[in-house]
BAVO-941629 format. One line per 2 residues: for each residue x, z, y of N, C-alpha, C. Coordinates in nm, 2 decimals. Atoms other than C-alpha are relative to their C-alpha. Example, Ala and Ser with C-alpha at 12.3 -4.5 7.8 and 13.67 -1.06 7.14 Angstrom:
2
0.09,0.00,-0.12,1.23,0.78,-0.45,0.09,0.00,0.12 | -0.09,0.00,-0.11,1.37,0.71,-0.11,-0.08,0.08,0.11
END
This chain:
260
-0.07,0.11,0.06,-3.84,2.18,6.44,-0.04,-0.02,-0.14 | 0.02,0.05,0.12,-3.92,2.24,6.07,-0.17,-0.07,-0.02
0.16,0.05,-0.02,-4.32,2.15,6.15,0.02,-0.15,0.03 | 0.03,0.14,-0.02,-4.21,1.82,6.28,0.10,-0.08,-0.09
-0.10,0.07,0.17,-3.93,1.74,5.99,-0.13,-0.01,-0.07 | 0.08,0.05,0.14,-4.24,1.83,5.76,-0.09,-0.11,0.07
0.09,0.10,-0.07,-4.51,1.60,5.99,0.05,-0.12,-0.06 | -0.05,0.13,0.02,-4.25,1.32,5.95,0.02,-0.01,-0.18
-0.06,0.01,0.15,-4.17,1.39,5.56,-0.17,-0.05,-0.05 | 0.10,0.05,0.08,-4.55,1.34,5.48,-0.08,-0.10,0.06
0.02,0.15,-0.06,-4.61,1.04,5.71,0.09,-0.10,-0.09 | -0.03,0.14,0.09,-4.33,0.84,5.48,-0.04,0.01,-0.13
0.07,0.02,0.13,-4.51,0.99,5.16,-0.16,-0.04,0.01 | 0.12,0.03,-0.01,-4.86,0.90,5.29,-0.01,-0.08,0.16
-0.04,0.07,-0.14,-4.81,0.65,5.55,-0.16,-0.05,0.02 | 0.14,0.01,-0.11,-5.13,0.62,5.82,0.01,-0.13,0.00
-0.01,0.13,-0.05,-5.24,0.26,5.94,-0.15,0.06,0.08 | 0.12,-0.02,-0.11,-5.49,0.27,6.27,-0.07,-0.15,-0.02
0.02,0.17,0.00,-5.53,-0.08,6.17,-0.24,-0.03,0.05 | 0.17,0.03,-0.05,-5.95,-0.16,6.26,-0.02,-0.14,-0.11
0.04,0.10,0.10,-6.07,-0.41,5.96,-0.13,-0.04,-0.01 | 0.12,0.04,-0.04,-6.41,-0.59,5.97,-0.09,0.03,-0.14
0.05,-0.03,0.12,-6.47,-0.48,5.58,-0.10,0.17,0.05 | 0.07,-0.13,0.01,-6.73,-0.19,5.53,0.06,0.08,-0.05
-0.13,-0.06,0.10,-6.51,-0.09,5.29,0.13,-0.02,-0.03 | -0.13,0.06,0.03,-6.16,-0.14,5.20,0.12,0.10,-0.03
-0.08,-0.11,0.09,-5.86,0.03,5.00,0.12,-0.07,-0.01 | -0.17,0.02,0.07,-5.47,-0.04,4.92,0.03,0.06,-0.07
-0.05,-0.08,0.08,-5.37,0.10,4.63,0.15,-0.04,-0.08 | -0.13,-0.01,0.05,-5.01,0.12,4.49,-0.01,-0.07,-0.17
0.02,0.04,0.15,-5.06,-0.11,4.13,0.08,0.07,-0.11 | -0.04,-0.09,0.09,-4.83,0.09,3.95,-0.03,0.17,0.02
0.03,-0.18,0.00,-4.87,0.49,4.06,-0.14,0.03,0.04 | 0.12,-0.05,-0.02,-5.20,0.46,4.19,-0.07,0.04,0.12
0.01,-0.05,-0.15,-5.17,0.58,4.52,-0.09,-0.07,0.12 | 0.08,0.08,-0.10,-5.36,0.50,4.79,0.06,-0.02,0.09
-0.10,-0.01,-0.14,-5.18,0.38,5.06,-0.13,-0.03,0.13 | 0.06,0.02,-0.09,-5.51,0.26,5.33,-0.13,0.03,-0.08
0.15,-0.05,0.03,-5.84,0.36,5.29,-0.13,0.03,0.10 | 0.15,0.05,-0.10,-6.21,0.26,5.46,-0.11,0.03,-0.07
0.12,-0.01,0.08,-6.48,0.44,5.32,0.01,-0.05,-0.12 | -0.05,0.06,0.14,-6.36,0.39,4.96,-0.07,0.07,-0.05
0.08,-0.05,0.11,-6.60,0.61,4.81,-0.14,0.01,0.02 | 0.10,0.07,-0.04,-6.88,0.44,4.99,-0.08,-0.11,-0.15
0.07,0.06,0.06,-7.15,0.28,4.70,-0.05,-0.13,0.03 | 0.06,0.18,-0.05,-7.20,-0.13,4.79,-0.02,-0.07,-0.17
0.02,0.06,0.09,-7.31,-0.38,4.57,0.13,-0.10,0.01 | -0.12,0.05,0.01,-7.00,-0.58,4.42,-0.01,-0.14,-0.03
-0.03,0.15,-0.01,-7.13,-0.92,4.35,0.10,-0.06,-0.12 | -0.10,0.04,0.11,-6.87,-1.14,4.13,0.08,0.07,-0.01
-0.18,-0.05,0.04,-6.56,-0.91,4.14,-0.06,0.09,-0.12 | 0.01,-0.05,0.16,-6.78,-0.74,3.84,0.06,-0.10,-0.11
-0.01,0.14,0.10,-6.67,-1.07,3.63,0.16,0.11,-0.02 | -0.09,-0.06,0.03,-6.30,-0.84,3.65,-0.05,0.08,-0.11
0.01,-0.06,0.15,-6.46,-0.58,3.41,-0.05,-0.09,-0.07 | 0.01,0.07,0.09,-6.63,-0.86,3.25,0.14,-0.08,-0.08
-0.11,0.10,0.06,-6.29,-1.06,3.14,0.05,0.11,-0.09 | -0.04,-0.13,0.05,-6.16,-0.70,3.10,-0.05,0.02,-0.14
0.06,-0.04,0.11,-6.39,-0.62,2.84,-0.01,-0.08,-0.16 | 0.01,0.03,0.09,-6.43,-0.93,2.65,0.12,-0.04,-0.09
-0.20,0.03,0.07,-6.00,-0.98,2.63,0.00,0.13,-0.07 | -0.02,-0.15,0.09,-6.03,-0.60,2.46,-0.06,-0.03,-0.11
0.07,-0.03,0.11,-6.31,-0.69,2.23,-0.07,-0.17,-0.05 | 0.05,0.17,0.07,-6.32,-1.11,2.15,0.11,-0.06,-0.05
-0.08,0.09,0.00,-6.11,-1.31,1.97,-0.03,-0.13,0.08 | 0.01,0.13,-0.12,-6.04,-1.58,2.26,0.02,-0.17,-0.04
0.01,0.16,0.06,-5.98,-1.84,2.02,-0.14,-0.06,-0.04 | 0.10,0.04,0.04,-6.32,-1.86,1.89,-0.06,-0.07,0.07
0.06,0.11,-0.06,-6.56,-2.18,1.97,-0.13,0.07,0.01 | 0.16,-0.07,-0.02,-6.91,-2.05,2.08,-0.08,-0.17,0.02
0.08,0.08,-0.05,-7.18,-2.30,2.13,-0.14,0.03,0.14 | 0.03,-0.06,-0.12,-7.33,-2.26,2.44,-0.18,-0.02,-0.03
0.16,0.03,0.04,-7.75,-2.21,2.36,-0.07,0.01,0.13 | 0.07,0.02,-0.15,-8.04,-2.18,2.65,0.01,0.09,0.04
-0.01,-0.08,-0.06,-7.99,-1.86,2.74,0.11,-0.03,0.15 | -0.05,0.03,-0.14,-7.78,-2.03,2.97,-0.09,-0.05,0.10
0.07,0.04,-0.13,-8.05,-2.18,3.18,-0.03,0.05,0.07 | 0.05,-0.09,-0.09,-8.14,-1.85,3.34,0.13,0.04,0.11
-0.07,-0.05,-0.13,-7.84,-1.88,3.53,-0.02,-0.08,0.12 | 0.03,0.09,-0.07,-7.83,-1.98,3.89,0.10,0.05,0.11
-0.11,-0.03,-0.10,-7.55,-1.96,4.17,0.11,-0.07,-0.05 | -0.14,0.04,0.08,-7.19,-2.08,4.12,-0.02,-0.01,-0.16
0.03,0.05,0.12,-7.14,-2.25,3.79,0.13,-0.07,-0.04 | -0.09,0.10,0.06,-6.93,-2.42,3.56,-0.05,-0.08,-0.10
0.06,0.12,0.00,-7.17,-2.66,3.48,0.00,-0.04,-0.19 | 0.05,0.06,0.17,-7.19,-2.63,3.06,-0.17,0.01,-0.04
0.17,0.04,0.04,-7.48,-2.77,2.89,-0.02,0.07,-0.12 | 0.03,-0.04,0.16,-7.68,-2.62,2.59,0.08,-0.10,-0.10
-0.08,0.04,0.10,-7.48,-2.74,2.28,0.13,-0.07,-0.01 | -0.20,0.06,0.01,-7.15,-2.78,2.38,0.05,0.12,-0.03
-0.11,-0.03,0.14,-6.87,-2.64,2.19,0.09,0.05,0.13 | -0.09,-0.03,-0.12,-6.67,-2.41,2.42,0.13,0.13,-0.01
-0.08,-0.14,0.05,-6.35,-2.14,2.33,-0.09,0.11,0.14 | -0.03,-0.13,-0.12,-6.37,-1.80,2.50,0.06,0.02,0.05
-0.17,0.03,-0.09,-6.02,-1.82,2.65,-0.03,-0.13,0.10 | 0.09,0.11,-0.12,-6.21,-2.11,2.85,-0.11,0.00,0.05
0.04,-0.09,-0.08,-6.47,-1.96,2.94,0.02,0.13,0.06 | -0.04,-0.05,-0.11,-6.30,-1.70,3.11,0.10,-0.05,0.05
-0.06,0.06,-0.14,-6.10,-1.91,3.31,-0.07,-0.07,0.11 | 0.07,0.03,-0.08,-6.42,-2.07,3.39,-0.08,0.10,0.10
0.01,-0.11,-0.04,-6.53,-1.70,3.46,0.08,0.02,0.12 | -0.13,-0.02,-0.13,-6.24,-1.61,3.68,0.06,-0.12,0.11
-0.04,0.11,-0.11,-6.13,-1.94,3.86,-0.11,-0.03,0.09 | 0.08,0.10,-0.06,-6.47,-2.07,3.92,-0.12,0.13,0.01
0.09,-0.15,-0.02,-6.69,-1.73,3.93,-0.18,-0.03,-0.05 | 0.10,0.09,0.09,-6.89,-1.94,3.63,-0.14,0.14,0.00
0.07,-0.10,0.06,-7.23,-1.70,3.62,-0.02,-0.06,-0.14 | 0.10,0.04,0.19,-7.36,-1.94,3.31,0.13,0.01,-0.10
-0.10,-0.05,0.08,-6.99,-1.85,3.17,0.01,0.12,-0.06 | 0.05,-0.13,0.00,-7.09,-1.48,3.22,-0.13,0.01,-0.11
0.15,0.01,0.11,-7.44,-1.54,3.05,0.06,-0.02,-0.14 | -0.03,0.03,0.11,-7.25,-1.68,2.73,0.09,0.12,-0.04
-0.05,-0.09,0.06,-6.97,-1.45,2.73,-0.06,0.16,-0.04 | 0.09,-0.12,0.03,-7.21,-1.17,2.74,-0.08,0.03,-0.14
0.07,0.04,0.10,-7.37,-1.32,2.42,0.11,0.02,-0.12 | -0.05,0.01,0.11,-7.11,-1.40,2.23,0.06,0.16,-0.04
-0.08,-0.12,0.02,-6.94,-1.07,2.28,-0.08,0.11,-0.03 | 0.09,-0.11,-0.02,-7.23,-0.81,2.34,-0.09,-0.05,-0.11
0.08,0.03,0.06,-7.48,-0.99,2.15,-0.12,0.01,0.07 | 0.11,0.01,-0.15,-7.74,-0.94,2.47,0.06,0.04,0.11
-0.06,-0.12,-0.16,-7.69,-0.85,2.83,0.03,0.12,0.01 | 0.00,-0.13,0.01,-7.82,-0.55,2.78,0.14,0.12,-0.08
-0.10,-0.01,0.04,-7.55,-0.46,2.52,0.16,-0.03,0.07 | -0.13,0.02,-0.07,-7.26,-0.58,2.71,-0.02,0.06,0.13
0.00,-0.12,-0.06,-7.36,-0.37,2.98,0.05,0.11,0.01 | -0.04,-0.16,0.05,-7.33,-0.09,2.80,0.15,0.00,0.00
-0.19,-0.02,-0.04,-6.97,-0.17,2.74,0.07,-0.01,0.08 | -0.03,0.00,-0.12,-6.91,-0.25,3.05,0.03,0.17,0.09
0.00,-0.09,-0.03,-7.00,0.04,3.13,0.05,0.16,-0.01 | -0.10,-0.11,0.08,-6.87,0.29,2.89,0.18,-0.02,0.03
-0.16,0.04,0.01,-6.50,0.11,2.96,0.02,0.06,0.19 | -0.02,-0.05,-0.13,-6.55,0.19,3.34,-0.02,0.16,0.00
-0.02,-0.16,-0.05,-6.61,0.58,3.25,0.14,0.06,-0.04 | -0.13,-0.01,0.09,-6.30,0.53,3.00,0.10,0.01,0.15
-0.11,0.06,-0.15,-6.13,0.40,3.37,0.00,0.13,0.12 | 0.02,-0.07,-0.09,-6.27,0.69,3.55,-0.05,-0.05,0.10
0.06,0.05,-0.06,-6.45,0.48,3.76,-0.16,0.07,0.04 | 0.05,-0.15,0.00,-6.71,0.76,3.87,-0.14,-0.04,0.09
0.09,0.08,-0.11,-6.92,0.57,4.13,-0.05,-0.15,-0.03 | 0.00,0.20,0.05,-6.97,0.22,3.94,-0.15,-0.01,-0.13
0.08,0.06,0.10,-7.26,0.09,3.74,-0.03,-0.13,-0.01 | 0.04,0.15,0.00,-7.32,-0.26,3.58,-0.12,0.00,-0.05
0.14,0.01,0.08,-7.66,-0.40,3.48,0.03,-0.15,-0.07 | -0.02,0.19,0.01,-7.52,-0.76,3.44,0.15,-0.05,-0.04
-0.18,0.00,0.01,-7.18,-0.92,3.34,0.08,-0.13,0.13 | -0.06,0.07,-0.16,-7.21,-1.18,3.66,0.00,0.05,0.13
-0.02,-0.09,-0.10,-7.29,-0.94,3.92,-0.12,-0.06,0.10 | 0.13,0.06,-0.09,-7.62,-1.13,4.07,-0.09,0.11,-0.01
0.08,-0.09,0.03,-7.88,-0.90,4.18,-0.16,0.02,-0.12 | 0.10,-0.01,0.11,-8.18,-0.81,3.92,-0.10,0.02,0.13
0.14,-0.02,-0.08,-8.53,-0.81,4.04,-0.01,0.18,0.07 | 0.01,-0.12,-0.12,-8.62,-0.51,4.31,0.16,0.00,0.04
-0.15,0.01,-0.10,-8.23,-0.61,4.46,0.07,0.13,-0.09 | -0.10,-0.10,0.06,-8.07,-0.38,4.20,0.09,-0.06,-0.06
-0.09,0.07,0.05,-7.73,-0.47,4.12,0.09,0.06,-0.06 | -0.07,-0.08,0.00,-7.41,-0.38,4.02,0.11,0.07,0.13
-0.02,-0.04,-0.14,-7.29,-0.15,4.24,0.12,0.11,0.00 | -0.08,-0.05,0.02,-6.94,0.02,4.28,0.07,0.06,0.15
-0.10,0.01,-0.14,-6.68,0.10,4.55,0.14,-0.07,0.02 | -0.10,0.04,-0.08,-6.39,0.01,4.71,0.14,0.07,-0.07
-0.10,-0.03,0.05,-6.18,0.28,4.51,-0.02,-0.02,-0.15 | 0.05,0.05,0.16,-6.33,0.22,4.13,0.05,-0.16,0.03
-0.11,0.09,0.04,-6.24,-0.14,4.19,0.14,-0.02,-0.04 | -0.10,-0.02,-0.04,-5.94,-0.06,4.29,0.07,0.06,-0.14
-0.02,-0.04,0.14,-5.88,0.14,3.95,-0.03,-0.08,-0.10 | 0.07,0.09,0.11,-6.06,-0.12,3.76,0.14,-0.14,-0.02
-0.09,0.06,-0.04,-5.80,-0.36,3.90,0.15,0.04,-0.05 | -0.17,-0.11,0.09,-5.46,-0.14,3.81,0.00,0.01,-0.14
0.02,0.04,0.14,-5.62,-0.14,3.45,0.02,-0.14,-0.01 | -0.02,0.11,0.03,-5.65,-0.48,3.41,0.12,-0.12,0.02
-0.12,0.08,0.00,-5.35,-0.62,3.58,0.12,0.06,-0.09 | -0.09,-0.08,0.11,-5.17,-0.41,3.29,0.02,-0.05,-0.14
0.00,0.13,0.08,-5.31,-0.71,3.04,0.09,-0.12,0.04 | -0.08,0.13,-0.03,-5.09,-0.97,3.03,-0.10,-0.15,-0.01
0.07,0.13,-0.03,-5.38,-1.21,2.97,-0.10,0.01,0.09 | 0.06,-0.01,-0.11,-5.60,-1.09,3.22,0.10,-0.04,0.10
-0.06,0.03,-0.10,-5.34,-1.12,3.47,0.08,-0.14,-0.02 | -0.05,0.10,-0.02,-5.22,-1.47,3.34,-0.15,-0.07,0.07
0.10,0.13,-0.05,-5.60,-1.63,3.37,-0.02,0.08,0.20 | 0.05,-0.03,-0.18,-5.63,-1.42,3.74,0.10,-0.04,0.08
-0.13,0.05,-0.04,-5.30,-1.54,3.83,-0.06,-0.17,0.05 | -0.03,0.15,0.03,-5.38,-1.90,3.74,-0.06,-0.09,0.14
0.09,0.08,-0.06,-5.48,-2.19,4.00,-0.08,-0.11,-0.02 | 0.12,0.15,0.08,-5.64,-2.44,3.79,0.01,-0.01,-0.16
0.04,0.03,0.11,-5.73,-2.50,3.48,-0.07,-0.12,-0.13 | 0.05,0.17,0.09,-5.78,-2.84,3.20,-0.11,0.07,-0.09
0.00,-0.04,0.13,-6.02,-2.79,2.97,-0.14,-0.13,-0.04 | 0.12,0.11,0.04,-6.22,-3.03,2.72,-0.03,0.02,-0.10
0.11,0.02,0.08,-6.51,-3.00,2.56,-0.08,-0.08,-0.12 | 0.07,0.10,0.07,-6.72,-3.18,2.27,-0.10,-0.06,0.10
0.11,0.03,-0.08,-6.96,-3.26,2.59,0.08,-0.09,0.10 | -0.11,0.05,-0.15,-6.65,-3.34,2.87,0.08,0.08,0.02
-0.14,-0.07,-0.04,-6.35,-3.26,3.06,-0.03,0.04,0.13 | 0.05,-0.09,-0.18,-6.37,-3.00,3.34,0.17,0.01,0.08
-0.14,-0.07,-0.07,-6.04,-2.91,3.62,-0.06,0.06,0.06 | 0.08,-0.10,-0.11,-6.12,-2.60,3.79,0.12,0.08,0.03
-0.09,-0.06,-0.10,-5.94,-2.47,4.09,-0.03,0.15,0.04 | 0.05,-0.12,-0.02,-5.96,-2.09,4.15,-0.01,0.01,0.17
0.04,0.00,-0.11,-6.14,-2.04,4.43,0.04,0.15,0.12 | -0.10,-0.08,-0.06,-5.90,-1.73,4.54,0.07,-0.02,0.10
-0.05,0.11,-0.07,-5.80,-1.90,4.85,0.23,0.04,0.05 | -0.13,-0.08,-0.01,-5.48,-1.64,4.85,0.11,-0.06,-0.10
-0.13,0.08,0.11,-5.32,-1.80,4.58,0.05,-0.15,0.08 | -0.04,0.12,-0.08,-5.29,-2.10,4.78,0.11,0.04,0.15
-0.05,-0.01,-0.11,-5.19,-1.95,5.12,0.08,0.12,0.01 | -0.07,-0.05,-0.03,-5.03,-1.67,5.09,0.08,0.06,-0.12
-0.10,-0.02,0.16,-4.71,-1.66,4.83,0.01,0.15,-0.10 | -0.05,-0.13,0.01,-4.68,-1.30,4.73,-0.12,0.02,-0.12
0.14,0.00,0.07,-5.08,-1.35,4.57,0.05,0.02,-0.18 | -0.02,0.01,0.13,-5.06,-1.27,4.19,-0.14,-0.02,-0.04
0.15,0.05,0.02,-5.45,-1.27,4.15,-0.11,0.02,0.05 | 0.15,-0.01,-0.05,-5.81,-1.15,4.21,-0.11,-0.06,-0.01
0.13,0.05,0.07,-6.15,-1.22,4.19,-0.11,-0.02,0.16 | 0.08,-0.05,-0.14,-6.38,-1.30,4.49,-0.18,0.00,-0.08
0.16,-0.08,0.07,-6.79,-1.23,4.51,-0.07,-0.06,0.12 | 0.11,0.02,-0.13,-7.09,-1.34,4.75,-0.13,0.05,-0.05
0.17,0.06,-0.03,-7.44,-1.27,4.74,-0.04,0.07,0.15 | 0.03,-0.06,-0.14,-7.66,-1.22,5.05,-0.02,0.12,0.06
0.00,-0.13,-0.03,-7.70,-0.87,4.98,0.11,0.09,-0.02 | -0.10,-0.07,-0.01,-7.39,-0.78,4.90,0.12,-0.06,0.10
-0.13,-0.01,-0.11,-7.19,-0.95,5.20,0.12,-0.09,-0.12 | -0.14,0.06,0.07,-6.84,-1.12,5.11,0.08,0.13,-0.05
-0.06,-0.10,0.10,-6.67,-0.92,4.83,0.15,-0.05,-0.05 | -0.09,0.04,0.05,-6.31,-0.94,4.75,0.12,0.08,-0.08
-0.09,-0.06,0.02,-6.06,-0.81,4.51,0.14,-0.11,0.03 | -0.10,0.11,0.04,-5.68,-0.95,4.49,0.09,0.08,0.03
-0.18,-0.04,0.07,-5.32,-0.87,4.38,0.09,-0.01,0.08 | -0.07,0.08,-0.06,-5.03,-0.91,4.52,0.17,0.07,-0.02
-0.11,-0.08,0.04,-4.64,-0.84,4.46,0.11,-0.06,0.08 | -0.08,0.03,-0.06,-4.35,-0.83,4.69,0.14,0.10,-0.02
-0.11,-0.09,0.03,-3.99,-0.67,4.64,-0.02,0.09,-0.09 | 0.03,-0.05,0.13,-4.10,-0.52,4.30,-0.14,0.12,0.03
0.06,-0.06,0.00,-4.36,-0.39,4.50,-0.15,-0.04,-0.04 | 0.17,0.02,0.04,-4.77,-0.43,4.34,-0.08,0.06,0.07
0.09,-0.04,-0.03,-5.03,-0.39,4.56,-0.10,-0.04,-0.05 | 0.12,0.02,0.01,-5.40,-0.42,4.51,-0.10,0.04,0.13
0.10,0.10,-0.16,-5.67,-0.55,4.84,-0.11,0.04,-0.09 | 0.17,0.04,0.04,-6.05,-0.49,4.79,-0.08,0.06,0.14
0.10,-0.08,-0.07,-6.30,-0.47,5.04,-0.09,-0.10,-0.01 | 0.15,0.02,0.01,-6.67,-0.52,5.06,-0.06,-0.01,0.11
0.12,-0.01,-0.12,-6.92,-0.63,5.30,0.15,-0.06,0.09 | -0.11,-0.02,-0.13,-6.62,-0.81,5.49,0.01,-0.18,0.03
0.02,0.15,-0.08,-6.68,-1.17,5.67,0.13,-0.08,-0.01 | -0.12,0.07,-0.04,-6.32,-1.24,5.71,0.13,0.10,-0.12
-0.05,-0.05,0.05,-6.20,-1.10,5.38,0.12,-0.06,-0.03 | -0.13,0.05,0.05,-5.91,-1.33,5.32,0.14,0.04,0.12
-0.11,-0.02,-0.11,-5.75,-1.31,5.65,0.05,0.16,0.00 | -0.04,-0.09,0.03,-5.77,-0.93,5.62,0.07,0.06,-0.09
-0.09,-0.11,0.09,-5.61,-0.86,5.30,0.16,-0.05,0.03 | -0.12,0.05,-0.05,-5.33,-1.09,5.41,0.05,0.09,0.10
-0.06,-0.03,-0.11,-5.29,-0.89,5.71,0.05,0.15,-0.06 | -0.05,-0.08,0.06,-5.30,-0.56,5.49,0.12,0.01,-0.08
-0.08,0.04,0.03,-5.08,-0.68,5.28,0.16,-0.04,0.06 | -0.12,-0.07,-0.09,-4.82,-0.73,5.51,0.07,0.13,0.07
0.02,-0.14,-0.02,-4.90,-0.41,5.67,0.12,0.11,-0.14 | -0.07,-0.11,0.08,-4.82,-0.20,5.37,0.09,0.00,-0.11
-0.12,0.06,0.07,-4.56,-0.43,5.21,0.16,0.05,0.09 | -0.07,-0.05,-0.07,-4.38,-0.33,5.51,0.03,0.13,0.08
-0.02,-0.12,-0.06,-4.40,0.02,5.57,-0.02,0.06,-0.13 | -0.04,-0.10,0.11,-4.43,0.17,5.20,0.14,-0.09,-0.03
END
């Protein structure tokens, strides 16, 4: 009798899910204590694609004033994927480029904020980097602040539980978690006026969504982080390498909204 009291006592402190998910990877973690509630090869090494732009926002809300105007120079033209479409010599805050960052998973936003902040890639890297050992993030390296692969397919490359921590830091900012929150965004330029819709499709469809970040390239598969809060409870969704990432965090998310 006492073997199956304790059995049942550490199934409601560590509750199982048999659930079968199409991610490579994938993790639930408790946004306030930390916990793991599901877990898929979370300490599995994939390439992460755009949900690196999280430590990037991360990094430059710690160490930019967001009011300042940058002028956007050619170092932008080496970008290429997803975009938010500024031209050399326009006049752009940093608090708008990362919303172009985060809503619109801007690389040539990434390129600039990398500049303005780091002063090279290479440099913002490093901080990048140094802030993810600060995180305990133990499995995670960036080379880049958009998360596109570098020549010989080397990228940034993390897991399923370091997001997952990277994530719990960050929604701890109140301005990280307003611009990852957000669904659209005005902003106008000495060049033009942009509206940009976060392409988070969770914030749309399923209410509970507080934020997240998604990710594509061909080598890293569909990449997704994202938030979510129900009955004062904070979860955090990430998985990697996963085709049908939106449907599954929704379905996680119900899952462990209703049984923790």
């Amino acid at each position: 009798m006492k073997k199956i009291i304790i059995i049942g006592l550490l199934f409601l402190l560590f509750p199982m899910s048999v659930k079968s998910i199409s991610a490579e990877t994938a993790i639930i973690m408790d946004g306030d204590s930390g916990r793991v509630l599901y877990s898929k090869n979370i300490h599995k090494e994939k390439l992460v694609a755009s949900t690196s732009k999280i430590m990037t926002a991360l990094v430059v809300i710690e160490n930019a004033n967001l009011k300042k105007v940058v002028t956007v120079d050619e170092k932008v033209l080496k970008a290429h994927g997803s975009a938010i479409y500024i031209e050399v010599g326009e006049q752009i805050s940093i608090l708008d480029l990362l919303y172009g960052l985060m809503l619109r998973s801007g690389n040539d936003s990434a390129i600039v904020l990398a500049e303005a902040v780091g002063g090279s890639m290479k440099n913002f890297a490093d901080m990048m980097n140094m802030r993810a050992q600060e995180i305990g993030m133990k499995n995670t390296i960036f080379y880049n602040s958009h998360g596109l692969e570098e020549k010989g397919r080397i990228g940034n490359t993390s897991t399923a539980y370091d997001m997952a921590l990277l994530t719990r830091i960050a929604m701890q900012n109140q301005t990280f978690r307003t611009i990852s929150g957000m669904e659209k965004w005005k902003v106008t330029t000495n060049y033009k006026t942009y509206l940009w819709h976060n392409k988070n499709r969770l914030l749309h469809s399923y209410p509970h969504t507080t934020g997240g970040k998604t990710g594509f390239t061909e080598l890293a598969g569909r990449t997704l982080v994202t938030t979510a809060t129900k009955d004062n409870k904070n979860l955090i969704a990430v998985t990697l390498n996963d085709g049908n990432d939106f449907a599954n965090h929704k379905a996680l998310y119900e899952e462990y909204f209703n049984k923790y």
